[in-house]
N, C-alpha and C positions, 0 to 999 in steps of 0.2 A: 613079122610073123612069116614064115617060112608059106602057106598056103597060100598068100596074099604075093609072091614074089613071083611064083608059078601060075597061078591062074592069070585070064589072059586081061595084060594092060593094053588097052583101046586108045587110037589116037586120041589127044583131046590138042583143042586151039590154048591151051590155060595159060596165062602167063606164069611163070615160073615163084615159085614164095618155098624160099629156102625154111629146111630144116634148122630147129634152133636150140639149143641146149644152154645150161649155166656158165656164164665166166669163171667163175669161185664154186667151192664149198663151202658150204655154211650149216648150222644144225641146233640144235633148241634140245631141251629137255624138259619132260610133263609125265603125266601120269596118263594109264589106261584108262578111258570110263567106265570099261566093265572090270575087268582085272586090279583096277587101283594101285598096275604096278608102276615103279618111277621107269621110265625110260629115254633114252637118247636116240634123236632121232638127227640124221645129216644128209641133205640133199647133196650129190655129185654130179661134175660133166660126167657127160658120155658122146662118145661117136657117132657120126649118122648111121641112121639106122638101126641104132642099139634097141630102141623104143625108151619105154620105163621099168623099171626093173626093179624088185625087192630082195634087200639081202638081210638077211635073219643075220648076221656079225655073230652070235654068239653061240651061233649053228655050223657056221662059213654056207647056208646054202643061200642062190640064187632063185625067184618067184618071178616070172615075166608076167607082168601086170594087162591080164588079158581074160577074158571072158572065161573060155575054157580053163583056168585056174581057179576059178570063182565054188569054193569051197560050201559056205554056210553063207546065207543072207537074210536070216534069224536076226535084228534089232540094227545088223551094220550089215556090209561088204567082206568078205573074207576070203582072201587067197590062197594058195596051199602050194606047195612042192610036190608034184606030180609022183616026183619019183622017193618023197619022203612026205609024207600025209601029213606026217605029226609037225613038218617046218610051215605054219600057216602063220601069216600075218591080219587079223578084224580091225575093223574101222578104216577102211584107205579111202573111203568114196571123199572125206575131205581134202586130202593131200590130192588125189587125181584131179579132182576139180577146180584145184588153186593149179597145178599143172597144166592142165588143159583150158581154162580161162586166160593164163599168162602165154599158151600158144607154144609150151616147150614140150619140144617129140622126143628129146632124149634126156635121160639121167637114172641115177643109180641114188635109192631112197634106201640107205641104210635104217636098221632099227636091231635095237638088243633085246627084244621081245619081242612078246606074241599080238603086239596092239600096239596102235599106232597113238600117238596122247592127243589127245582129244584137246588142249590148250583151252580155247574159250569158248568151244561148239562149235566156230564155224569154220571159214574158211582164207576168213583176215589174217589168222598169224602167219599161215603160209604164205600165201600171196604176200606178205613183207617181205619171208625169209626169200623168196625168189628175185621179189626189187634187191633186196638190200648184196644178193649173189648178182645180177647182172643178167643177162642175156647176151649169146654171140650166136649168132648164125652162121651156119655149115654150109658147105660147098655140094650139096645135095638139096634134090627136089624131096617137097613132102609128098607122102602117099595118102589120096583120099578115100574112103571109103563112098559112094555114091550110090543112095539109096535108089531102086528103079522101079520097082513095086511094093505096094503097101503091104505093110506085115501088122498084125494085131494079134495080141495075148490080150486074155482073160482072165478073173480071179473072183468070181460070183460080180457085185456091181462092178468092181475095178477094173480098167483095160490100161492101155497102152500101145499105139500105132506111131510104127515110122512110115512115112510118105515122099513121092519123089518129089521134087521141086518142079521139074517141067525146064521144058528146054531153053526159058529165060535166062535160068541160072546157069547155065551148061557150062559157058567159059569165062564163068565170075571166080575169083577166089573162095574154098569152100564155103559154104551159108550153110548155117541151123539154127532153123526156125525154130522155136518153145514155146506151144503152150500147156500150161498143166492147171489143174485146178482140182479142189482138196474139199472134203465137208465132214466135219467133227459132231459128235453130239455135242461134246462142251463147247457151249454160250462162247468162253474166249477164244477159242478157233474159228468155229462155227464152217463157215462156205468162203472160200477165198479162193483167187486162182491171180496166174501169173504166165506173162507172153512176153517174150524178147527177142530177138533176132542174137544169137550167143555171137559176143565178139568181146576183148581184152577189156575194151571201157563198158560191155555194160555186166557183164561180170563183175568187175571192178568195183562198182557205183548202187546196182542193183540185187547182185549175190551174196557177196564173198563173206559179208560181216553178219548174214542170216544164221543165226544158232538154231544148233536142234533143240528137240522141245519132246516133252513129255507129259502124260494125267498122273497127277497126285497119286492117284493110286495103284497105278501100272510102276511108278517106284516103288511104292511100298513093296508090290509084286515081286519085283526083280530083286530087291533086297536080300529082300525072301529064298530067294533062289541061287542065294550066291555072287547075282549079279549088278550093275551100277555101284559095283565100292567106290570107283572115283567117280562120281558125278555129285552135283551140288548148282546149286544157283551160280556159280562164278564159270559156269559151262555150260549151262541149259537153260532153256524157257522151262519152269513149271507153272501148270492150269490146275487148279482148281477149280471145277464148274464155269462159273463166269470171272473165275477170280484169276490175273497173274502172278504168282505170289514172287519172281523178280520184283526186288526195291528200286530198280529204274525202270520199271516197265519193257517195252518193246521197240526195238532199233528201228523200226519203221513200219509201216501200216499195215502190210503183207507179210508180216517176217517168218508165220509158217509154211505160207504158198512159197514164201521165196526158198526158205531154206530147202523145203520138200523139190523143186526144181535145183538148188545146187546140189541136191543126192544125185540127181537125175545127171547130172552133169558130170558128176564121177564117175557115176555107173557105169553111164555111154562112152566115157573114155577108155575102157577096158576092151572098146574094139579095134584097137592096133592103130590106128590114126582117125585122122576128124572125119565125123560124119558128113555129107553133102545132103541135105534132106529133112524133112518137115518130123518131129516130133510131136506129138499130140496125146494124153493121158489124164486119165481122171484117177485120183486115189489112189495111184502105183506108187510102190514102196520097192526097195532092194532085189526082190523075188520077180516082180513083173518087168523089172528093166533088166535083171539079167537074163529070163527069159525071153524077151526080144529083142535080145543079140543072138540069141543062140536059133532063134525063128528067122532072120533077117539070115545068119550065114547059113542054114542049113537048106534053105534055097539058093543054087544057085541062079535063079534068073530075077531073084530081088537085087542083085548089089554087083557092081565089079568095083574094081579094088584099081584107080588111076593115078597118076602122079600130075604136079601143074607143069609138065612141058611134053610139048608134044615125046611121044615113044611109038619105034613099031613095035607091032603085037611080037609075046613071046609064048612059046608052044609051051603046054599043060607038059 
């Protein structure tokens, strides 16, 4: 991001953790969850620096996958072409967060529509297709974002705050802390919550294979509306009251707290590199995590923007 290049980078003592990108191309095809369209979807290298990037292929436009491009956050995450409104890509908070779990700061996420395919709800297919592409690391320092003052959005009960870490962490490799936690009127939700320190294994182990999920009747709703043509039990947790109506039940104990924390984790990726600093949120959804990025950079005295090797300062 061009803002983050210019504003002023601060010594730091960090050791150095290169930027990393895909060895290969690789790419899958699925359907939209709301649209129901088939689509093709191929992760690509890219250059240091490049960031992430979304290319519409059946547009030729390019979407840099950043906060300020953040379109609609209505049921998913939705991007848009700045300079073409109508080039938007919904549902990315999966793919960003098998990205940002797997630690990769560059590539180019082609798709031939308007939505990204939702595969099996979460965020396991990707994180295969990125094992099964490779990892290489670049001959460039990461840039981190370093949270320095608390920032908090609001949404009636729901909030959402990023926090500094404190001068312990200063010259650690980035850290982001998570906690989040979630309460349903429906019995099989109910009150859960979820805390990890985000790093490739516990993403890995603890995220990636969390489906989203939905009430019984909020499909019917959306049906209704045009919307969820491709969704189905082979993509979603459905609840019924106290009931899962999934025929294998639930992947693990947490799997709404967890999946609601791997949104969390796409979302926050859309601030141009990895957060340094404490997450903490109750019942935030797509709306209240893109609104505190847009809260955290619209001050500047909550964030500077530093790289893991020492640099002298560069003028604004």
């Amino acid at each position: 991001m061009d803002g983050f290049v210019r504003l002023n980078f601060e010594q730091t003592t960090a050791p150095r953790w290169e930027q990393r990108t895909l060895k290969a191309a690789i790419g899958c095809v699925g359907v939209g969850v709301h649209t129901g369209r088939r689509v093709n979807l191929t992760f690509r290298p890219a250059e240091a620096d490049h960031g992430i990037v979304f290319r519409r292929t059946d547009l030729g436009r390019d979407i840099e996958a950043r906060f300020d491009n953040v379109c609609d956050t209505r049921l998913c995450t939705s991007v848009a072409d700045p300079g073409m409104p109508s080039a938007r890509i919904g549902t990315i908070e999966h793919v960003m967060a098998a990205l940002a779990g797997a630690g990769i700061d560059n590539a180019v996420v082609e798709i031939d529509g308007p939505e990204v395919p939702i595969l099996d709800g979460s965020a396991a297919p990707f994180l295969f297709l990125l094992d099964c592409a490779g990892v290489r690391e670049l001959d460039a320092s990461r840039r981190v974002i370093e949270v320095r003052k608390t920032i908090r959005v609001t949404a009636g009960d729901a909030w959402a705050e990023l926090r500094p870490l404190g001068p312990a962490f200063r010259s650690a490799q980035p850290v982001l802390e998570m906690d989040l936690s979630i309460d349903f009127a429906a019995s099989a939700i109910g009150r859960q919550s979820c805390s990890l320190r985000l790093t490739p294994e516990s993403f890995r182990h603890e995220l990636a294979s969390a489906r989203t999920f939905a009430q019984a009747e909020e499909v019917e709703q959306l049906r209704a509306a045009g919307l969820a043509r491709g969704g189905s039990l082979d993509n979603a947790i459905v609840v019924d009251g106290g009931r899962v109506l999934n025929i294998g039940g639930l992947r693990m104990e947490s799997e709404f707290a967890n999946h609601k924390m791997l949104d969390a984790v796409g979302d926050l990726a859309l601030a141009g590199g990895p957060l340094h600093g404490r997450f903490v949120a109750h019942r935030t959804g797509h709306d209240l995590n893109n609104r505190l990025l847009k809260a955290l950079f619209a001050d500047i005295g909550a964030w500077r923007s530093i790289t893991t090797e020492p640099l002298v300062s560069v003028a604004a």
